[in-house]
Residue frames as a rotation matrix with the C-alpha (Angstrom) as fourth column:
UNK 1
-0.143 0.529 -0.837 9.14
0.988 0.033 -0.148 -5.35
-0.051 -0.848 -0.527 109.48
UNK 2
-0.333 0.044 0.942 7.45
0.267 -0.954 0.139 -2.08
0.905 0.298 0.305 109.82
UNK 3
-0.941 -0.187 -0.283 6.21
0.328 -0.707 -0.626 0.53
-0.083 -0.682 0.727 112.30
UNK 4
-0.633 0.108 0.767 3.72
0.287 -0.887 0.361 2.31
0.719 0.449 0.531 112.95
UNK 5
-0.888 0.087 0.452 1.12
-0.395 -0.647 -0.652 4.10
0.236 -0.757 0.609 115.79
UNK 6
-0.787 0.612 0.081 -1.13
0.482 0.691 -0.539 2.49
-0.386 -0.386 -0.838 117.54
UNK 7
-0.696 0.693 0.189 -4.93
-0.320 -0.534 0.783 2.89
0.643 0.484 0.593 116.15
UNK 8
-0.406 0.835 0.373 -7.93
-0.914 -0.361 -0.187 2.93
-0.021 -0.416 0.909 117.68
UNK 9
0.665 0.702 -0.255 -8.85
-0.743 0.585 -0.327 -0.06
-0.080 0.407 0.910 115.60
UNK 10
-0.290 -0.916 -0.279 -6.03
-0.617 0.401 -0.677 -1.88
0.732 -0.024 -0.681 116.82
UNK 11
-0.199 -0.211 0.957 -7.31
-0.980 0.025 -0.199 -2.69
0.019 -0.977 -0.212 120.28
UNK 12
0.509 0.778 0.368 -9.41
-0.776 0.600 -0.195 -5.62
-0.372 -0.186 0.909 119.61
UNK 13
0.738 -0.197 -0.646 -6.41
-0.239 0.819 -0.522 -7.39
0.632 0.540 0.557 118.33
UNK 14
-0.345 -0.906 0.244 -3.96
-0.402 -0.092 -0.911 -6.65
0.848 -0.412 -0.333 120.78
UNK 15
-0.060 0.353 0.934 -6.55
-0.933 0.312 -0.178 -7.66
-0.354 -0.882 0.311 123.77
UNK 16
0.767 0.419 -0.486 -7.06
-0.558 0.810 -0.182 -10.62
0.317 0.410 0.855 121.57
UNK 17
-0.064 -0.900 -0.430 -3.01
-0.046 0.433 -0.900 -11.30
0.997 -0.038 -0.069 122.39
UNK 18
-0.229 -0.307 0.924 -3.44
-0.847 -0.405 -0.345 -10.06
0.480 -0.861 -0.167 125.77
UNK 19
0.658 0.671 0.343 -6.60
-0.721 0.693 0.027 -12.65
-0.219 -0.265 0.939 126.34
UNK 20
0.700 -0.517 -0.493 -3.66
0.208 0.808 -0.551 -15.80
0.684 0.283 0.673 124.79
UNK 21
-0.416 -0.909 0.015 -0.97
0.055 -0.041 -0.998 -14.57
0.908 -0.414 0.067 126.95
UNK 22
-0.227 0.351 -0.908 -3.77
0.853 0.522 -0.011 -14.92
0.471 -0.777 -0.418 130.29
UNK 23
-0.553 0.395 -0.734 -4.62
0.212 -0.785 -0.582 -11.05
-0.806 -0.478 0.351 131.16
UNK 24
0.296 0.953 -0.069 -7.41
0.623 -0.247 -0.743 -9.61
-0.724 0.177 -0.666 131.25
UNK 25
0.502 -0.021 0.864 -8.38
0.815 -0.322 -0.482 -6.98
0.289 0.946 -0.144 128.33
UNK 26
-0.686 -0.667 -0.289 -6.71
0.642 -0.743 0.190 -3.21
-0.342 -0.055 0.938 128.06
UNK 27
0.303 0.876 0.375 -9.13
0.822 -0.041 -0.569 -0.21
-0.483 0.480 -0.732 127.49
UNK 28
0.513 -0.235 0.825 -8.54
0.747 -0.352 -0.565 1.78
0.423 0.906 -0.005 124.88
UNK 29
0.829 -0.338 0.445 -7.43
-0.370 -0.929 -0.016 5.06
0.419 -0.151 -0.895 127.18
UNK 30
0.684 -0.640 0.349 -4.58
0.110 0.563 0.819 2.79
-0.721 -0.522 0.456 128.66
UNK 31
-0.020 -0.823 0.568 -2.37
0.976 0.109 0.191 3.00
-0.219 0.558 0.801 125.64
UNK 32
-0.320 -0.564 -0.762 -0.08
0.135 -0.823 0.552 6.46
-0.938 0.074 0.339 125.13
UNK 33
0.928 0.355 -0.112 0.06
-0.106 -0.034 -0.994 7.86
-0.357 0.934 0.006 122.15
UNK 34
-0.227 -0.927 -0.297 4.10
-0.964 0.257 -0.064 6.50
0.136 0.272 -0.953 121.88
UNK 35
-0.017 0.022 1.000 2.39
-0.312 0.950 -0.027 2.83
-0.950 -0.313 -0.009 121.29
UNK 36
0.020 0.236 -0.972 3.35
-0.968 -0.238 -0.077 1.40
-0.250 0.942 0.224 118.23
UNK 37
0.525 0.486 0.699 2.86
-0.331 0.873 -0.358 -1.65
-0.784 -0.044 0.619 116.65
UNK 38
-0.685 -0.720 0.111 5.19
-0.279 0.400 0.873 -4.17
-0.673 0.567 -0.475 114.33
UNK 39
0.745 0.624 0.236 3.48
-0.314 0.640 -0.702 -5.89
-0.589 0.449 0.672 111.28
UNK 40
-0.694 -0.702 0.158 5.97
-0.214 0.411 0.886 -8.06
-0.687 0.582 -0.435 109.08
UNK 41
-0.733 0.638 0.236 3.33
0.242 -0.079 0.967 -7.32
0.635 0.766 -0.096 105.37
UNK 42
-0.089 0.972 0.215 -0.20
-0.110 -0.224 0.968 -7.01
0.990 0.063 0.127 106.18
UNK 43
0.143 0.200 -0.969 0.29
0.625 0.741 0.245 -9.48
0.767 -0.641 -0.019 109.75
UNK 44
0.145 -0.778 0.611 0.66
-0.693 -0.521 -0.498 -7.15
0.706 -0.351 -0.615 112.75
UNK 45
0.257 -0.478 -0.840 3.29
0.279 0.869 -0.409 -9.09
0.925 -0.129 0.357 115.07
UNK 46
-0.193 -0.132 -0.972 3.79
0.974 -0.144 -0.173 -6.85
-0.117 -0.981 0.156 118.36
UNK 47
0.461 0.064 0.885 3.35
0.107 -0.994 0.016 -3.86
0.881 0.088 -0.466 119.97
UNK 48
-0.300 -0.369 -0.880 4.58
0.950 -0.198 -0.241 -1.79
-0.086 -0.908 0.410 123.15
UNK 49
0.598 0.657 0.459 4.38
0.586 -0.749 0.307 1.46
0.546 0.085 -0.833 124.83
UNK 50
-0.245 -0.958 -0.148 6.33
0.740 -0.086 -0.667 3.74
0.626 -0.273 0.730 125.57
UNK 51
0.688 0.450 -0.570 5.35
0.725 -0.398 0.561 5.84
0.026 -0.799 -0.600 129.18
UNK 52
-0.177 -0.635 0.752 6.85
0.039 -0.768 -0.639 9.48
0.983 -0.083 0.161 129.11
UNK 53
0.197 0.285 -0.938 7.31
0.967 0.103 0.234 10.44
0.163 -0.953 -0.255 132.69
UNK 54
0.940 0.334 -0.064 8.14
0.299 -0.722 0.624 13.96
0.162 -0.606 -0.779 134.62
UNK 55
0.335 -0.934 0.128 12.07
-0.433 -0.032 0.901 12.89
-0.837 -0.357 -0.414 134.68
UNK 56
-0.188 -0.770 -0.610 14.78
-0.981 0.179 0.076 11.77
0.051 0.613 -0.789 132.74
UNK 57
-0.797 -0.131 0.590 13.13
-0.076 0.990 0.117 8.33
-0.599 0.049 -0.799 132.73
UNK 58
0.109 0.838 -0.534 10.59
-0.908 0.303 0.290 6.47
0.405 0.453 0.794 130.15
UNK 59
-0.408 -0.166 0.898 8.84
-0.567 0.817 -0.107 3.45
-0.715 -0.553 -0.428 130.78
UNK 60
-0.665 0.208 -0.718 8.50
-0.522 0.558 0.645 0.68
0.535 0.803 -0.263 128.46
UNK 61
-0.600 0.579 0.553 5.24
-0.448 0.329 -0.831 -1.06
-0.663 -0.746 0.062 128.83
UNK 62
-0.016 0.983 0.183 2.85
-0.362 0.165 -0.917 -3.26
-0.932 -0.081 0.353 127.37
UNK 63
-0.402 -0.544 -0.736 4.61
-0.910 0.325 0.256 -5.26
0.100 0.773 -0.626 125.26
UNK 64
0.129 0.500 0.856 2.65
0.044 0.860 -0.509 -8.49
-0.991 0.103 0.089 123.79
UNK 65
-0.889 -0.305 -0.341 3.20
-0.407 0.189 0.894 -10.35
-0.208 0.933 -0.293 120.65
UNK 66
-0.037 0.542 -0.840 0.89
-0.967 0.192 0.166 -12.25
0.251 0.818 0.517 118.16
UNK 67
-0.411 -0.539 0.735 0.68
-0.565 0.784 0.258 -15.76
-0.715 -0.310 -0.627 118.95
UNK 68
0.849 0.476 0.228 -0.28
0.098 0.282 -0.954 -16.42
-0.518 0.833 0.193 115.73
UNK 69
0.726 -0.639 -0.253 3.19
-0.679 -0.610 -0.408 -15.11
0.106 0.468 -0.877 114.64
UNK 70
0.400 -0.575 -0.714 6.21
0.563 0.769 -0.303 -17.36
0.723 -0.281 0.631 114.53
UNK 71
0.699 -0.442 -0.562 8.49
0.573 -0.125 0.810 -17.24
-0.428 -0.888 0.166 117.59
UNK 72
-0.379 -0.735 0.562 11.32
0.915 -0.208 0.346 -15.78
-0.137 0.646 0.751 114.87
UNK 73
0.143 0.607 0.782 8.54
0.564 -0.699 0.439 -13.25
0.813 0.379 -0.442 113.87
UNK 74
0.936 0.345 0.076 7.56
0.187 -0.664 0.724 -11.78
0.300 -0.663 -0.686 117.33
UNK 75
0.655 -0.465 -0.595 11.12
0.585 -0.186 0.789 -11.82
-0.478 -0.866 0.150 118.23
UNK 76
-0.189 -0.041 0.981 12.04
0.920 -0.358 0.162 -10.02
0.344 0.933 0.106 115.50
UNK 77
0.162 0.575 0.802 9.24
0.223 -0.813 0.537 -7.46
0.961 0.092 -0.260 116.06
UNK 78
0.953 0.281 -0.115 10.01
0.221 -0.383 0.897 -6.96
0.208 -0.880 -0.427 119.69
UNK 79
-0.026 -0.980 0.196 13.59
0.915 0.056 0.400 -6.32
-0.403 0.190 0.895 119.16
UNK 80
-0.280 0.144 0.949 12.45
0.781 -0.541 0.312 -3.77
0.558 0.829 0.038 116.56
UNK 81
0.546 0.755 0.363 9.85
0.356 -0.601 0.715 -2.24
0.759 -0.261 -0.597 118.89
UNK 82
0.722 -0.449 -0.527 12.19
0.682 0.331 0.652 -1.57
-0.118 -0.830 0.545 121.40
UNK 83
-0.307 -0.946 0.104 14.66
0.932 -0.277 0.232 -0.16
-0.191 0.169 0.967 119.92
UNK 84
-0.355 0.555 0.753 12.16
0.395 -0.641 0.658 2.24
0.848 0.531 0.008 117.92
UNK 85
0.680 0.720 0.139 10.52
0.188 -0.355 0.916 3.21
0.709 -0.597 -0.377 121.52
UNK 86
0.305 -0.727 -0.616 14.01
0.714 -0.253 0.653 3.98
-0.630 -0.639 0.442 123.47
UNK 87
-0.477 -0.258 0.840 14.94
0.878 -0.168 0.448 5.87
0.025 0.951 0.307 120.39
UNK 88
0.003 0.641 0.767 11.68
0.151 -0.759 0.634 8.24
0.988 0.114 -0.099 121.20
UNK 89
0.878 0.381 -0.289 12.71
0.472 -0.590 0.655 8.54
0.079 -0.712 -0.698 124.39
UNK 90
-0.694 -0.705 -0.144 16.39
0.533 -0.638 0.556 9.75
-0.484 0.309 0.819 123.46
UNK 91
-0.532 0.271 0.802 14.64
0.554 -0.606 0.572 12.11
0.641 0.748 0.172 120.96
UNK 92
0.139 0.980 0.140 12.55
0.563 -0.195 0.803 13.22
0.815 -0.033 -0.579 124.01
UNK 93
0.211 -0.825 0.524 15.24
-0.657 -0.516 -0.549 13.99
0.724 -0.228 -0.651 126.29
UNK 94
0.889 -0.142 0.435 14.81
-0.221 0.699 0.680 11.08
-0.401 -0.701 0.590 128.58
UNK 95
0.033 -0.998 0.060 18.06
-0.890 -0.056 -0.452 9.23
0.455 -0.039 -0.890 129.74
UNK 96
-0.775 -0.203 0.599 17.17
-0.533 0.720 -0.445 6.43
-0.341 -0.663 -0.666 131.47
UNK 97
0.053 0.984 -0.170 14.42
-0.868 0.130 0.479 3.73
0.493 0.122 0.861 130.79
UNK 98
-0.604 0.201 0.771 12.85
-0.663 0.409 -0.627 1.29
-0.441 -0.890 -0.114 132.91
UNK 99
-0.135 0.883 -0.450 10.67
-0.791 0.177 0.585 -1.87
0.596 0.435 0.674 131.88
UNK 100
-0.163 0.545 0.823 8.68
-0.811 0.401 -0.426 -5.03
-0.562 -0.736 0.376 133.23
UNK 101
-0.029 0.380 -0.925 8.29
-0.996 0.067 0.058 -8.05
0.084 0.923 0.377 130.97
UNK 102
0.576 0.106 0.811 7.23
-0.231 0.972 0.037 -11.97
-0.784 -0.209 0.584 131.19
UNK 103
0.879 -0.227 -0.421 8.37
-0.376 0.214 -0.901 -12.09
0.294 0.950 0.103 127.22
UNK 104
0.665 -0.747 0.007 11.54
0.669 0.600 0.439 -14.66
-0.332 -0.287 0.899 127.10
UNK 105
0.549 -0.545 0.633 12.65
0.791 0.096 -0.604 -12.54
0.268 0.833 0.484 124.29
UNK 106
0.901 -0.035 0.433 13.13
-0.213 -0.904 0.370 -9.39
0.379 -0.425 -0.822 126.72
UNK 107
0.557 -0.783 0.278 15.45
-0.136 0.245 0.960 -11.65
-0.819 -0.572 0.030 129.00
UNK 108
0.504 -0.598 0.623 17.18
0.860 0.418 -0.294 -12.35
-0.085 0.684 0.725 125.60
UNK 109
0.381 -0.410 0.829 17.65
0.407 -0.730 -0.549 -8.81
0.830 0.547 -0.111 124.25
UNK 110
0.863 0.202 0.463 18.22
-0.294 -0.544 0.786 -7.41
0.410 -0.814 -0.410 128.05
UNK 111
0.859 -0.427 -0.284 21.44
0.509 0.771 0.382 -9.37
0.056 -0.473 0.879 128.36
UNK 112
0.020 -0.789 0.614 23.55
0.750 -0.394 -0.532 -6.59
0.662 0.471 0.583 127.10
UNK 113
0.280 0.743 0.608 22.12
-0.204 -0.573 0.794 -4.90
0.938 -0.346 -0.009 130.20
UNK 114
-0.796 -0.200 -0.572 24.24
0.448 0.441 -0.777 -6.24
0.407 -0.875 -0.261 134.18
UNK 115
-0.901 0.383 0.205 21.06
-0.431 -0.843 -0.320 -4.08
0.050 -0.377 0.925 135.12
UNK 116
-0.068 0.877 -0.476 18.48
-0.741 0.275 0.613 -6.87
0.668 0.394 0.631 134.46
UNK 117
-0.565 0.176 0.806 16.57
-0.698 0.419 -0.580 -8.94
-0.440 -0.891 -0.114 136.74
UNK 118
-0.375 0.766 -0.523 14.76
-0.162 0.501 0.850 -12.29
0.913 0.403 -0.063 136.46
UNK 119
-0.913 0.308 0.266 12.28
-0.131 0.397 -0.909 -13.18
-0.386 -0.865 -0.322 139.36
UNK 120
-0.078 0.935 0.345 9.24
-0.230 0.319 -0.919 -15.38
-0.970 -0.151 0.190 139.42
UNK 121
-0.203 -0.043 0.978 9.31
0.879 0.433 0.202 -15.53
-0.432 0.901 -0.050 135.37
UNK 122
0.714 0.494 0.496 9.68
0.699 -0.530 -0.480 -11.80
0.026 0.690 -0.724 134.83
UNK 123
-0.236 -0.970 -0.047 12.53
0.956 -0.241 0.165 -9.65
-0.171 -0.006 0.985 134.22
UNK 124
0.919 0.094 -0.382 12.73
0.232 -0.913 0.335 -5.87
-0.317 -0.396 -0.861 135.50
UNK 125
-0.018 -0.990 0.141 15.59
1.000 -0.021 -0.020 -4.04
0.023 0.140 0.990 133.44
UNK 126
0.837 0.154 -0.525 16.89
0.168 -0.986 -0.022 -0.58
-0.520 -0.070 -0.851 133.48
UNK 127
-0.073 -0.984 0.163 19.71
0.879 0.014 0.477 1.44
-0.472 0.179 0.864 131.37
UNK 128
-0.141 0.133 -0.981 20.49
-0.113 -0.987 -0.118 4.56
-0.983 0.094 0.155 129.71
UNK 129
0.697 0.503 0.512 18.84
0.250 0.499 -0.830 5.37
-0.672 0.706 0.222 127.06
């Protein structure tokens, strides 16, 4: 699995994921420049974003997978992306981070977390980064 910054010429696949996972599209000025994107070879398999704020918090956001990808794949890559996008906010001085996510695999990785919430089929976690 690699890394790497979101492109321009990214969007039209990622809205493509958005449009399979039921929301609407994303326009291009919506994504930071801390959005990066998994690809496991050529395929890319997820992305997120990572929201610098004013404080000692970041916010993960806008995390969506391939659904072309296996389930193994995206959970893979969203594991990865994660890690890689708390990482840049330690490196940024942030301490805390905050996210929002329908994605099962969030409530998976988020367990290591007594901070995490599920309601309605989405799960609101926080922790230091």
């Amino acid at each position: 699995m690699i890394l790497r910054e979101f492109k321009p010429e990214d969007l039209e696949a990622i809205n493509s994921w958005w449009v399979a996972a039921g929301y609407g599209q994303m326009p291009l000025e919506a994504f930071p420049p801390t959005t990066l994107i998994a690809f496991d070879g050529s395929m890319p398999i997820a992305a997120g974003s990572n929201y610098l704020t004013d404080s000692v918090v970041c916010y993960i956001d806008n995390l969506v997978s391939n659904p072309e990808a296996s389930a193994e794949q995206r959970k893979k890559a969203v594991y990865i992306l994660i890690e890689a996008l708390l990482h840049h906010g330690k490196l940024q001085g942030k301490k805390f981070w905050s996210a929002h996510s329908k994605l099962e695999v969030i409530g998976e990785w988020t367990k290591k977390f007594k901070e995490t919430q599920r309601a309605e089929g989405h799960y609101w976690f926080t922790g230091e980064v």
